[in-house]
C-alpha positions in Angstrom: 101.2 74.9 102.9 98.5 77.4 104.3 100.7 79.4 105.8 102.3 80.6 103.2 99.0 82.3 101.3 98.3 83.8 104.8 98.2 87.8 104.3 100.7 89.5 106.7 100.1 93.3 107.8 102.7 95.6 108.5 101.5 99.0 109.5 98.5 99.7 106.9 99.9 97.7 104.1 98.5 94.0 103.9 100.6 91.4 101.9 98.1 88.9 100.6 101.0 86.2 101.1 104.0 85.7 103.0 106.0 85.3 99.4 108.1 88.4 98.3 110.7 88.8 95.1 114.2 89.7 96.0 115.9 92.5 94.9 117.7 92.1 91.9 119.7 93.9 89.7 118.6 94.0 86.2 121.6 96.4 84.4 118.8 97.3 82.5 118.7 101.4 83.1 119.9 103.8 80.9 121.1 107.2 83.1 118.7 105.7 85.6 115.3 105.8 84.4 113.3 102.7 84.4 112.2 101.2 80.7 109.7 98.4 79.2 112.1 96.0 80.5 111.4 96.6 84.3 107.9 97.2 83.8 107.5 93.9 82.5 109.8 91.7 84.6 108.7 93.6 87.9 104.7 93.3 86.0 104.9 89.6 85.6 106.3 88.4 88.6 103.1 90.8 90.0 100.6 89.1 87.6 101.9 85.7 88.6 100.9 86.1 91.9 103.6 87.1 94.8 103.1 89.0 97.6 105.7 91.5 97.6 107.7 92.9 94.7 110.4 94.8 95.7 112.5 96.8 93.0 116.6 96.3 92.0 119.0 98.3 94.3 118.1 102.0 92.8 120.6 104.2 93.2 120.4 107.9 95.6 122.6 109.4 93.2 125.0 109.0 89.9 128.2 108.0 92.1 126.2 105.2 94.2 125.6 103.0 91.6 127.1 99.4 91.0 127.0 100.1 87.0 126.7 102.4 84.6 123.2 100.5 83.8 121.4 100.9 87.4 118.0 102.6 88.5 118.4 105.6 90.1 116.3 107.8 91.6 118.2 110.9 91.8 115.3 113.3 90.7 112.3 113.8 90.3 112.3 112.7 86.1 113.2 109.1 87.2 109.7 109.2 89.1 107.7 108.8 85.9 108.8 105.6 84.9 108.4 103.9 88.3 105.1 105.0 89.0 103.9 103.3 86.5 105.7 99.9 87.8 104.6 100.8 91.0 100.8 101.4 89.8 100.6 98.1 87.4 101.9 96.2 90.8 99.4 97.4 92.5 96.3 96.9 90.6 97.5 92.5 90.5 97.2 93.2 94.1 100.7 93.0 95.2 102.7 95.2 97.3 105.2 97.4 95.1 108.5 98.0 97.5 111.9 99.4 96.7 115.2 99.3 97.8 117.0 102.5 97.5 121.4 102.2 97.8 124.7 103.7 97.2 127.6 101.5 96.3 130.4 102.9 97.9 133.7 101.4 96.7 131.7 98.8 94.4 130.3 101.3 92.1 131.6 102.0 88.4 131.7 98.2 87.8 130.7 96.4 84.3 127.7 94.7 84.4 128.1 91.2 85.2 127.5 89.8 82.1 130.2 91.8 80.8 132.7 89.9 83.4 132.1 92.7 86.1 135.5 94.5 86.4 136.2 97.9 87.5 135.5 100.6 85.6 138.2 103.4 84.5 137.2 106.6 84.2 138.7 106.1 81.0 136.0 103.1 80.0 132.8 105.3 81.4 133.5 104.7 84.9 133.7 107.3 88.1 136.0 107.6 91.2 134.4 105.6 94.2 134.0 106.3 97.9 134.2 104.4 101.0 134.6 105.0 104.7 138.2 104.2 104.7 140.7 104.1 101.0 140.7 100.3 101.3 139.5 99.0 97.3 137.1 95.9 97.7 139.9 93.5 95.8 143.6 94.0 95.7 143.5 94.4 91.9 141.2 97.7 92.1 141.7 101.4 92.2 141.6 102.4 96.0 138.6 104.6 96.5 138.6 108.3 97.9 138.2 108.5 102.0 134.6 110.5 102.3 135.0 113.2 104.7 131.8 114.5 107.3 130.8 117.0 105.0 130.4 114.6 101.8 128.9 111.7 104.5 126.0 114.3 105.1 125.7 114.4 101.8 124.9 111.2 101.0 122.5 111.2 103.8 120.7 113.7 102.5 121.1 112.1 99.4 118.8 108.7 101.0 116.2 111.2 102.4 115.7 113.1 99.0 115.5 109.5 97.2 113.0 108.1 100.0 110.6 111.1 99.2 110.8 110.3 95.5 110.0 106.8 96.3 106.7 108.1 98.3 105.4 110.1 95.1 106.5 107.3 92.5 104.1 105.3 95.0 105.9 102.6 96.1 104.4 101.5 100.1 107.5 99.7 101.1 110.8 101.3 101.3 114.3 98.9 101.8 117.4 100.8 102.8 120.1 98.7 101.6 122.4 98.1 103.9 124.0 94.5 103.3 126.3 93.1 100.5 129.2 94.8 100.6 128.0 98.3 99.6 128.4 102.0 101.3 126.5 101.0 104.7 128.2 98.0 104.9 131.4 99.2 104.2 131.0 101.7 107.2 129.8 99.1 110.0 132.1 96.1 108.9 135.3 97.1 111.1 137.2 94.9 108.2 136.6 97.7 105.7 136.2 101.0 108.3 139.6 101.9 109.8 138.1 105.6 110.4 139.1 107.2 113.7 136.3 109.7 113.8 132.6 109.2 115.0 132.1 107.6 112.4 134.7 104.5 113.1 136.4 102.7 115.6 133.4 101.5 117.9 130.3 99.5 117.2 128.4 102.5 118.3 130.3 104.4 115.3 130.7 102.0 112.6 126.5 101.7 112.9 125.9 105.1 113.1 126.0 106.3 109.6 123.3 103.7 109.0 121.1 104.8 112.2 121.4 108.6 110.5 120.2 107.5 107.4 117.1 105.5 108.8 116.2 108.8 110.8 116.7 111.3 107.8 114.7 108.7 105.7 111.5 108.4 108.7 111.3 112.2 108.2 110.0 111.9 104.8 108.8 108.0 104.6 105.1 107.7 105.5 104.7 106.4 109.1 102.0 104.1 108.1 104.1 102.3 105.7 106.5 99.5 106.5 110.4 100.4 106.4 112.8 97.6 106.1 116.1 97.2 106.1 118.8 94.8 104.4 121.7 93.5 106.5 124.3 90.7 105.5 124.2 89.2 109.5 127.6 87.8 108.7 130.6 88.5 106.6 131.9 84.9 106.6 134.9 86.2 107.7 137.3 86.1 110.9 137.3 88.9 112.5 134.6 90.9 110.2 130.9 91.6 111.1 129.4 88.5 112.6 125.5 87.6 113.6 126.2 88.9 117.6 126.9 92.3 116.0 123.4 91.8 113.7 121.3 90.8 116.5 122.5 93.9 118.5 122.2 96.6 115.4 118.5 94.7 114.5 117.4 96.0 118.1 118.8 99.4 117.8 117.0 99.5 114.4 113.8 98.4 116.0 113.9 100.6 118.5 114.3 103.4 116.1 111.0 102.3 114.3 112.5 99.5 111.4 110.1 97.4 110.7 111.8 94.2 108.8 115.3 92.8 108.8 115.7 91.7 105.4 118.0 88.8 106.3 121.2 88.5 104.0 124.9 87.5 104.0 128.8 88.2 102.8 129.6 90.5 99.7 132.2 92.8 101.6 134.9 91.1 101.4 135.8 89.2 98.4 137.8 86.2 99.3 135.0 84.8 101.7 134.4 81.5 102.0 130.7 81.3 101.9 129.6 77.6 102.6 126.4 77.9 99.6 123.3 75.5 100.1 119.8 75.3 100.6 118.3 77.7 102.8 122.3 78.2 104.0 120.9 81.9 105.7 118.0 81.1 106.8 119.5 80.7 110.3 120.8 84.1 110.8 116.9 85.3 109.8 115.7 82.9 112.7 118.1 84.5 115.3 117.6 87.8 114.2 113.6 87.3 114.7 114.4 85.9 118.3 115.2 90.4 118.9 111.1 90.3 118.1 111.3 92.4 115.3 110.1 91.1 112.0 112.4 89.3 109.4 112.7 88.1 106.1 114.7 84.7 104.9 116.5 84.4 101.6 119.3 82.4 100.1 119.1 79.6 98.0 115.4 79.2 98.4 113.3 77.2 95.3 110.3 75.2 96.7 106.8 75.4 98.1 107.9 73.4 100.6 110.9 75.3 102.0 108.9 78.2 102.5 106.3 76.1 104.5 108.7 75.0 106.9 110.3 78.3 107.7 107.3 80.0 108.0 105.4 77.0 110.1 108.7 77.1 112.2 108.9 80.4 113.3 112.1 81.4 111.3 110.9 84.3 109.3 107.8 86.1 108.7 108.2 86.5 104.8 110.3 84.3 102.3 112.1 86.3 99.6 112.9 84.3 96.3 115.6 85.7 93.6 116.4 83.2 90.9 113.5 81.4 91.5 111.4 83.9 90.3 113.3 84.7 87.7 112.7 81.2 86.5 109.2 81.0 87.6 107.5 84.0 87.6 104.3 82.1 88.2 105.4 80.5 91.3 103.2 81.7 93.8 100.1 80.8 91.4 101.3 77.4 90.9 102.3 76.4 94.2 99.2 77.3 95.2 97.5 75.6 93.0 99.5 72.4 93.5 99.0 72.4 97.5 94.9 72.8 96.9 94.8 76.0 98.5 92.4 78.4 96.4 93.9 81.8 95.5 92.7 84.4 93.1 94.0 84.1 89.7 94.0 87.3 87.2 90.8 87.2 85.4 92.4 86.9 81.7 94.4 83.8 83.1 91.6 81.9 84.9 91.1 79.1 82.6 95.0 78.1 83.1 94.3 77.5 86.6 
């Protein structure tokens, strides 16, 4: 399982292993700002060894997020508190990324632990927004149709965030464009029924997301890697499929995108999503057939998993999610347990 403790470069930022840790929400936040929660969870899963750690879906602004307990990073006080996550990830020598998002008509939701419903305005939720006044289930309150002016917005929104990111420190930068949320919602034609240039074609539905990358690359370092997030399929007749993936991943490359962060589903939320091992894994190998770089996840738990889609060709990093959240040691231990010699942090040596 060499392969997987190979270093990948990307631009000027060397991963010293092809492992990377999912985004995933913690509902953690209080008006945003990261606490001693994230800075330990994102720290240990550093400490234990992976590659990559890239940070929860963190909001570009009060409205975009999925709960009233996101990150955000819609000015400049939320930088504080991420730099130093950003700073401790660094010095295990891992890769601090971040995935910055707006939740469009799946904002002002409980936290998932709380049984996830829509928010009121009356329980501390916020009117949503979406391309189109199409709510995500029946039972929820349709959200408001964004007009041009409020779509620049949130663009500008994305670019101010990005910047933020750069000062915080982070060297990797996710736009998150998959699961359901705002970019989604624009280029699935399931949930955009606009009839402006900003619906109706593939050329339109994608163009929202294309805008973003561009206003983004005006403040993102060129030398660091830019990925983005895509669900390649919606799971659904009719609704965004792999063809339309592998066609957006090449006008994304061709704009400068560095990584497909290979995903599925979330938009629409009576999808039959057949769930096993490695089930997207697939989409992540055709996607890479463009020649752009990709990432796998779904489902994903052993050492050897990761060997075979990495010795095969079908990604170029492995993201894990619950995995690491059950393992935060994982990439130390499957080292150790395929004989393949990787450092260890000093004050842990004599476990390994």
């Amino acid at each position: 399982m060499a392969k997987i403790h190979d270093p990948l470069t990307i631009k000027d930022v060397t991963f010293k292993n092809r492992i990377g840790m999912s985004p995933m929400c913690q509902y953690s936040a209080v008006n945003g700002f990261a606490n001693d929660w994230h800075f330990v969870h994102y720290g240990t899963r550093a400490v234990g060894g992976t590659g990559l750690i890239m940070l929860e879906a963190t909001s570009v602004s009060p409205e975009g997020r999925i709960s009233p307990l996101d990150l955000g990073l819609w000015n400049d006080t939320q930088i504080v508190g991420l730099q130093k996550i950003a700073n401790f990830v660094h010095h295990q020598g891992a890769i601090a990324g971040i995935q910055i998002a707006h939740a469009g008509r799946k904002a002002s939701h409980d936290i998932p632990s709380n049984g996830g419903k829509q928010l009121s305005v009356h329980d501390g939720g916020w009117p949503t927004v979406a391309p189109s006044p199409i709510p995500f289930d029946p039972s929820e309150i349709a959200p408001d149709k964004l007009d041009v002016s409020e779509i620049r917005t949130i663009i500008g929104q994305f670019k101010a965030t990005a910047l933020r990111a750069k000062q915080a420190g982070f060297k990797v930068l996710e736009i998150h464009a998959a699961h359901g949320y705002l970019i989604h919602q624009f280029y699935s034609p399931l949930s955009n029924k606009r009839t402006d240039e900003y619906g109706g074609s593939f050329e339109n539905r994608i163009r929202l997301l294309l805008e973003i990358t561009a206003a983004v690359q005006t403040v993102w370092p060129v030398e660091y890697p830019l990925f983005v997030r895509l669900s390649a399929t919606e799971w659904t007749e009719g609704g965004w499929d792999i063809n339309d993936s592998v066609e957006l991943s090449r006008r994304l490359q061709e704009q400068g995108v560095d990584l497909i962060d290979c995903s599925t589903g979330g938009n629409i939320s009576k999808a039959k999503i057949p769930v096993e091992p490695g089930y997207q894994v697939r989409f992540s190998e055709e996607i890479k057939k463009t020649g752009i770089l990709t990432s796998a996840v779904g489902m994903i738990t052993t050492g050897e998993q990761i060997a075979e889609i990495l010795e095969t060709g079908k990604a170029d990093l492995v993201l894990l999610a619950r995995e690491l959240l059950r393992n935060p040691y994982f990439s130390l231990t499957t080292a150790s347990k395929s004989g393949v010699d990787v450092a260890w942090p000093k004050q842990y040596t004599r476990g390994k």
